[in-house]
N, C-alpha and C positions, 0 to 999 in steps of 0.2 A: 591403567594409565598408558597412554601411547609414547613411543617410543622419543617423539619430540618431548612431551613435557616430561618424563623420564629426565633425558638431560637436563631440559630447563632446570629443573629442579635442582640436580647436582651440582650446574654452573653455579646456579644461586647460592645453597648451600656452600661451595667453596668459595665462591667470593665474597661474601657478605658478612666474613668475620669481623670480628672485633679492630680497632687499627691496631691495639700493641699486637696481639698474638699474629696479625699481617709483620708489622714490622720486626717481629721477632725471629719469624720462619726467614723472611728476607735474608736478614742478616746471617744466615747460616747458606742456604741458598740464592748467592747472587742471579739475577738475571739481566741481562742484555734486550733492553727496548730500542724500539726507532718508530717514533709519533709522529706520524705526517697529516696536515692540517688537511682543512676543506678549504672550498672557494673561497675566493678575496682575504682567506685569514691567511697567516706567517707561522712560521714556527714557534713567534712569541706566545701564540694562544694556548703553548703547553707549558709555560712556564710554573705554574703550582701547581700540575702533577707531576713533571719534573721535578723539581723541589722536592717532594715527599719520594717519591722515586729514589732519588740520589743518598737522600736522609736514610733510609732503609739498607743503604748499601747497594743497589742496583747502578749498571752502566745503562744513561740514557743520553738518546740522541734525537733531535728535535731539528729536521732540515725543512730549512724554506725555499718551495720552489721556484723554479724560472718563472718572473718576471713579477715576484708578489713580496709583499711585506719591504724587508729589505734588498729587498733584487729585483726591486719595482724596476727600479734604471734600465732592466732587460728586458721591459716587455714587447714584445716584438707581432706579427700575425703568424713568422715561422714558428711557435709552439704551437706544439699539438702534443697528446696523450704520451706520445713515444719520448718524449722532452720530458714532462713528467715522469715516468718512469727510469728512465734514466739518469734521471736526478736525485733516483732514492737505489738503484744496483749502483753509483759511483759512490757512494755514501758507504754503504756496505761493503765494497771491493775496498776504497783506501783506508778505512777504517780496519780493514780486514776485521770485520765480526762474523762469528758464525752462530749457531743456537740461536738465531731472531726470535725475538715476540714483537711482527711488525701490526702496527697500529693503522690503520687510515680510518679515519674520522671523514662522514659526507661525503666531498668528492674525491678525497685520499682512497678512497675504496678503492678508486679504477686504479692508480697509482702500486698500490700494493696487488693486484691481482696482476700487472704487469711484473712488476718483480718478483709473485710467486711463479711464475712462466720463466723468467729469466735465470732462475737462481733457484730453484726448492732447494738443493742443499745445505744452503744459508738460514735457511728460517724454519724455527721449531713450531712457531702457531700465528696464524692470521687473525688478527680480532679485527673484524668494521664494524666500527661502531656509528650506529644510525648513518648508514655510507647508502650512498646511490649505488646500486647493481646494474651493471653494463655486459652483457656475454659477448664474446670475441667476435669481432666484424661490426660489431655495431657502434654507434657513438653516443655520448650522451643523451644527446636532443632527440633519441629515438627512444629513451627509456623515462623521460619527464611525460607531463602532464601537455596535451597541446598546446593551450592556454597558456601555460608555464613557458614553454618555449618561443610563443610569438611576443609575448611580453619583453621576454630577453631579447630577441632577436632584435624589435623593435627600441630599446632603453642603449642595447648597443650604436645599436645607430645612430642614436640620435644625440648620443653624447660621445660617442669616438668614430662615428665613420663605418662600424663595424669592426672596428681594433678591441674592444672590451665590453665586457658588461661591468657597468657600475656595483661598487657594491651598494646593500641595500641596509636599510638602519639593525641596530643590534635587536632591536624587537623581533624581527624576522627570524632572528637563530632563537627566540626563547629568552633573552636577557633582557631582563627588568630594571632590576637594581642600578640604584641609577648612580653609583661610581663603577659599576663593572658597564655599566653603559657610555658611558663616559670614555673608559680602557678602551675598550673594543673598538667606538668608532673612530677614534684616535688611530688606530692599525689599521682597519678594512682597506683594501688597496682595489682597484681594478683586476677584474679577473680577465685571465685570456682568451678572446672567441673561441679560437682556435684548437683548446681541448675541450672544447662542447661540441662544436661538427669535424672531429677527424674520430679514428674508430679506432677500438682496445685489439691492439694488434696483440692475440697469445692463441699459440699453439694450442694449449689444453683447455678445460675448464677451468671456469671460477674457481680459485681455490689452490684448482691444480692438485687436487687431491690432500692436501694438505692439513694440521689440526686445524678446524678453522672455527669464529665464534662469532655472532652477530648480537649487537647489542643495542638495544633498540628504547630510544632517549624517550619515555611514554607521557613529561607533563611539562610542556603539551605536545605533543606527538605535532611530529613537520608533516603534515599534510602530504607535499609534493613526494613523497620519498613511499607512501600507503603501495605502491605496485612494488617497488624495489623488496617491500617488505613480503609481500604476497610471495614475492618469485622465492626468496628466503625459505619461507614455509613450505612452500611445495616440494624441495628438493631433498635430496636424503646426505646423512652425514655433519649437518651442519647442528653445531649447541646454540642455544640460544639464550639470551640470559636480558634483562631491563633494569634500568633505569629511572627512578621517577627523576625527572628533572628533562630543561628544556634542551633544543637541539646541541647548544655549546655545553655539553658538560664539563669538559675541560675546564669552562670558565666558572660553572656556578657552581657543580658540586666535585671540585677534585679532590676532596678525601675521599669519598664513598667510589671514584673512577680509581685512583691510584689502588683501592684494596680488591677489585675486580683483576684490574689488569697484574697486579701481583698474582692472584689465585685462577687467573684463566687458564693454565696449566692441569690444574690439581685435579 
């Protein structure tokens, strides 16, 4: 067996226990989360696996970024990556947390590989979960699909000028269900151009050397994210662990996400 599904395997194996014997181990081991959303979502779209989180006894932290969900009010063309990023080490510095199990879900990826640059001291492990991979110097819209990006590029414009891309229906992240269809587009807000064409300013790599775990949401598998995932596989060091369920996990299966992200240590 090769040394990738090696992990794979272990990841699985620890995360996929039972929920009591998860929330059992919790409770004697607290840990410290910080969940950082994807595009057009807010920090509300962690609110049930928060919940379960907290229930277990774990500290969690759920920041929404500049200019999205409820700080739609801020959206501006001055955000870029470095906005985001900084949006999740001020979170961390006045919280004064340390030991992190930082999270970024989709485009929170770039967000937390910013912070692991900024700060490794602070954070014990990296999970990105089904996250877009960006290597430093580069921007988003150089790691999508072409297509993918003229689309946006185009849907921005024509509905802000080039200030935003619209969000897109919740069918696109995987949600079905049609009261969590309902939630979700109720939230989707405008996302900012501006961290799609500016570039992942960090000194080190991905990661940054750090424990890191990628988690890859497989039913139905997001399309646009298939290279992000490639690059994943090629590289060494990294555990890998899935998911059946669609791109929003958070939303559709957060028991089975909250007892991962408790055991992605282990």
């Amino acid at each position: 067996m090769e040394r990738r599904e090696v992990l794979k395997t272990m990841a699985i194996a620890g995360l996929a226990a039972g929920a009591g014997g998860a929330t059992a181990n919790a409770q004697t081991t607290a840990q410290t989360f910080v969940l950082v959303h994807g595009a057009w979502h807010g920090g509300w779209c962690w609110s049930r696996v928060a919940d379960r989180l907290r229930a277990a006894g774990h500290q969690v932290f759920t920041p929404t970024q500049t200019g999205l969900g409820e700080r739609k009010h801020l959206l501006s063309k001055d955000i870029t990556l470095d906005t985001f990023t900084r949006d999740i080490v001020n979170v961390i510095e006045a919280e004064e947390l340390s030991n992190v199990i930082l999270v970024g879900h989709s485009f929170g990826g770039l967000a937390i590989s910013g912070t692991a640059d900024a700060m490794p001291d602070r954070i014990r492990h990296l999970v990105y979960l089904d996250s877009l991979m960006v290597e430093g110097g580069k921007a988003p819209f150089d790691s999508l699909p072409p297509d993918v990006v003229a689309a946006r590029r185009k849907a921005a414009e024509e509905t802000s000028g080039g200030l935003s891309l619209p969000a897109p229906p919740p069918s696109a992240f995987g949600v079905s269900d049609a009261r969590d269809t309902d939630w979700v587009k109720r939230r989707l807000t405008p996302h900012p151009v501006g961290t799609y064409t500016s570039t992942l300013n960090i000194k080190g790599p991905v990661g940054n050397n750090l424990p890191r775990t990628y988690i890859h949401c497989t039913t139905p598998s997001y399309a646009a994210l298939q290279g992000s995932r490639n690059w994943v596989k090629a590289q060494q060091g990294w555990r890998w662990a899935e998911i059946a369920t669609g791109h929003d996990a958070m939303v559709m299966a957060p028991e089975e996400l909250a007892r991962m992200l408790v055991g992605v240590t282990s």
